[in-house]
C-alpha positions as CSV (number, residue, x, y, z in Angstrom):
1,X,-7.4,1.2,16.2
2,X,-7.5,3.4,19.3
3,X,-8.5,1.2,22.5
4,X,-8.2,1.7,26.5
5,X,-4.8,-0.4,27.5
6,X,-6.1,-3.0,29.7
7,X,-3.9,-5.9,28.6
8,X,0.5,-6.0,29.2
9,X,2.8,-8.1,28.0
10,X,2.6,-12.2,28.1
11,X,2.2,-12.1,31.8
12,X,1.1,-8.7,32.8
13,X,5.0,-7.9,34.7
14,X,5.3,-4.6,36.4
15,X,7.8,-3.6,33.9
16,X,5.1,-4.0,31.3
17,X,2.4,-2.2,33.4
18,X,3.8,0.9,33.3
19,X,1.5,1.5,30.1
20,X,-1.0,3.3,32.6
21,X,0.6,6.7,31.4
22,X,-1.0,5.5,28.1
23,X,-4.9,5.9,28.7
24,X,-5.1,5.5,24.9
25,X,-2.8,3.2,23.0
26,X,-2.4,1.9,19.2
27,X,-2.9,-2.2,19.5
28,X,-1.7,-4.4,17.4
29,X,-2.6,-8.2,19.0
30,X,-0.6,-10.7,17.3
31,X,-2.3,-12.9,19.8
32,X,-6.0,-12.4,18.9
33,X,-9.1,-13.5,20.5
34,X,-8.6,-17.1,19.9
35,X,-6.3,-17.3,22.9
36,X,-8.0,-14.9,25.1
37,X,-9.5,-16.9,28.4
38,X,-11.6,-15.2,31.3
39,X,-8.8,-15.2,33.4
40,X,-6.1,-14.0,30.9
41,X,-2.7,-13.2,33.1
42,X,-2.0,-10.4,30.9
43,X,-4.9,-8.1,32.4
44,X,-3.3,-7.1,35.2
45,X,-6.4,-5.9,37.9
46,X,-10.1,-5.6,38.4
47,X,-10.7,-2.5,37.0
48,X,-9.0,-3.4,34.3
49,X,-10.9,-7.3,34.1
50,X,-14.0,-4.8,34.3
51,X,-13.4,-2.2,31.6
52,X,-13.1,-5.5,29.2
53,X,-15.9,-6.7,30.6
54,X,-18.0,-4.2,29.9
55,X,-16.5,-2.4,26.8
56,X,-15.1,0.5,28.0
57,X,-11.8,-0.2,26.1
58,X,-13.5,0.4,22.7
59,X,-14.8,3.6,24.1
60,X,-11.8,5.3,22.1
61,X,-13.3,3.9,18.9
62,X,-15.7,6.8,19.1
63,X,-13.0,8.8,17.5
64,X,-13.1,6.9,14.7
65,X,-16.2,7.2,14.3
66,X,-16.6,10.3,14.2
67,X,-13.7,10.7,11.8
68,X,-15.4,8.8,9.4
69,X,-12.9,5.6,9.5
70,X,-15.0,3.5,11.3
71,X,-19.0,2.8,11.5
72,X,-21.1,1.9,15.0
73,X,-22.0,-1.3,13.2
74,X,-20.2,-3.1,11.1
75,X,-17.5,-6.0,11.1
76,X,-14.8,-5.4,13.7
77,X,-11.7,-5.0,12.5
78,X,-9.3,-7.8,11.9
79,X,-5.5,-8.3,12.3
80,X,-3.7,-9.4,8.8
81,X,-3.5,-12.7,10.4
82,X,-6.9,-13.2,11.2
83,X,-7.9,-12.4,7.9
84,X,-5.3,-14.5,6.1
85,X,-5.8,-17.6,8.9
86,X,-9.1,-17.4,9.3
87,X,-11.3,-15.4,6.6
88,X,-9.4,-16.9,3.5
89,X,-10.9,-16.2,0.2
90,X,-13.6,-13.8,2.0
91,X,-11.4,-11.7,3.4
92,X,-11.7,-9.5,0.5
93,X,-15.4,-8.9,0.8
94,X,-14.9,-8.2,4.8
95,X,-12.3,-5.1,4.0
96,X,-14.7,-3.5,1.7
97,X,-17.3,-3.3,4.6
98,X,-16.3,-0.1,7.0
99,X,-15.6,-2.1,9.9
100,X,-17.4,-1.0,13.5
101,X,-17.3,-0.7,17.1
102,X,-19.9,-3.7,17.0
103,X,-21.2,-6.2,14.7
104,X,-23.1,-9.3,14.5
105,X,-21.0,-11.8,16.1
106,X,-20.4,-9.5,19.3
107,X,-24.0,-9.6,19.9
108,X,-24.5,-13.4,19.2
109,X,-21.8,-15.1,21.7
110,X,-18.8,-12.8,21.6
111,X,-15.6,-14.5,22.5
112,X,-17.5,-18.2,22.8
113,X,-17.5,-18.3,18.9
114,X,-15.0,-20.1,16.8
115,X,-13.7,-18.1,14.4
116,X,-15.6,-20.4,11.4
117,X,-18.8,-18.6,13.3
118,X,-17.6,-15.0,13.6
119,X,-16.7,-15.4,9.8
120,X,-20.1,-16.3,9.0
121,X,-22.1,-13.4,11.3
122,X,-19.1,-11.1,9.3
123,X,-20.8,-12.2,6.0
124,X,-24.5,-12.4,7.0
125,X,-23.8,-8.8,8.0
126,X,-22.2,-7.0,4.7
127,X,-24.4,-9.3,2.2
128,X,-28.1,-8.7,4.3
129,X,-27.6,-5.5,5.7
130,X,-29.9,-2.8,6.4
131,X,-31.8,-0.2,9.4
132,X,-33.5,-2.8,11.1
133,X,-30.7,-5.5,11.2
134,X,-28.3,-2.1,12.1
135,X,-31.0,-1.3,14.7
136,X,-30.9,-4.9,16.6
137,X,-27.3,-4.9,16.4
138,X,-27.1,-1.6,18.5
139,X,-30.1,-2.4,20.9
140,X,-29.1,-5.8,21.2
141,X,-25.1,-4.2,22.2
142,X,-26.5,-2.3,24.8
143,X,-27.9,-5.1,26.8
144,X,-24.2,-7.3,26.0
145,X,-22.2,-4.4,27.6
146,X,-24.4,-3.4,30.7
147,X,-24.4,-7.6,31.4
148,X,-20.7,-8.1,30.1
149,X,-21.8,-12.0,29.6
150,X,-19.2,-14.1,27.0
151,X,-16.4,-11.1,27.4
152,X,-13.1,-11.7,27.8
């Protein structure tokens, strides 16, 4: 998944930092969002504390989109962890979904979910989905990036 690098190494060391060059990189977070915190060490700066804060990392999602591997709404894509630790026996149904730049549980907390609640908003999405629940999502993603509350 293509995303703006705003995070470095287990500390954010200058060594690690040099990833600038990289505007767009492939990430592969063994970490996850479990163990993400507001004042992570591994984002280095404000601007880059901002560009998570607002989104603008997942901007390069948009190619995705418009490839046709990825959806605007949809479950977000998952490490094999995750889906293994976490998702269990539903994991199967989440991969069938085309997963998206947003979904439900980015506009109902974000990072102050446990993982028991993402896993459920996952669900509620692919088994009730249609225009208008697409439609809130979207509207609702709007207001969640231009206020960049519960990111991290």
């Amino acid at each position: 998944m293509l995303k703006l690098r705003t995070m470095w190494g287990s500390g954010g060391d200058r060594a690690s930092r040099q990833g600038w060059s990289q505007f767009i990189d492939f990430i592969d977070d063994p970490i996850g969002p479990v163990n993400k915190r507001e004042q992570d060490p591994r984002v280095p700066n404000a601007f880059a504390r901002f560009c998570r804060r607002h989104s603008i990392d997942e901007l390069p999602q948009l190619l995705h989109v418009i490839s046709g591997e990825m959806s605007l709404v949809g479950p977000r894509p998952l490490t094999a962890a995750e889906l293994h630790r976490y998702y269990g026996e539903d994991a199967g149904e989440i991969l069938k979904a085309r997963p998206g730049i947003v979904g439900l549980w980015q506009v109902s907390g974000r990072n102050r979910l446990t993982y028991a609640e993402r896993r459920a908003l996952d669900l509620k999405l692919i088994r009730k989905r249609s225009r208008a629940m697409y439609l809130h999502i979207v509207v609702r993603a709007v207001g969640e990036v231009l206020n960049g509350s519960n990111s991290w």
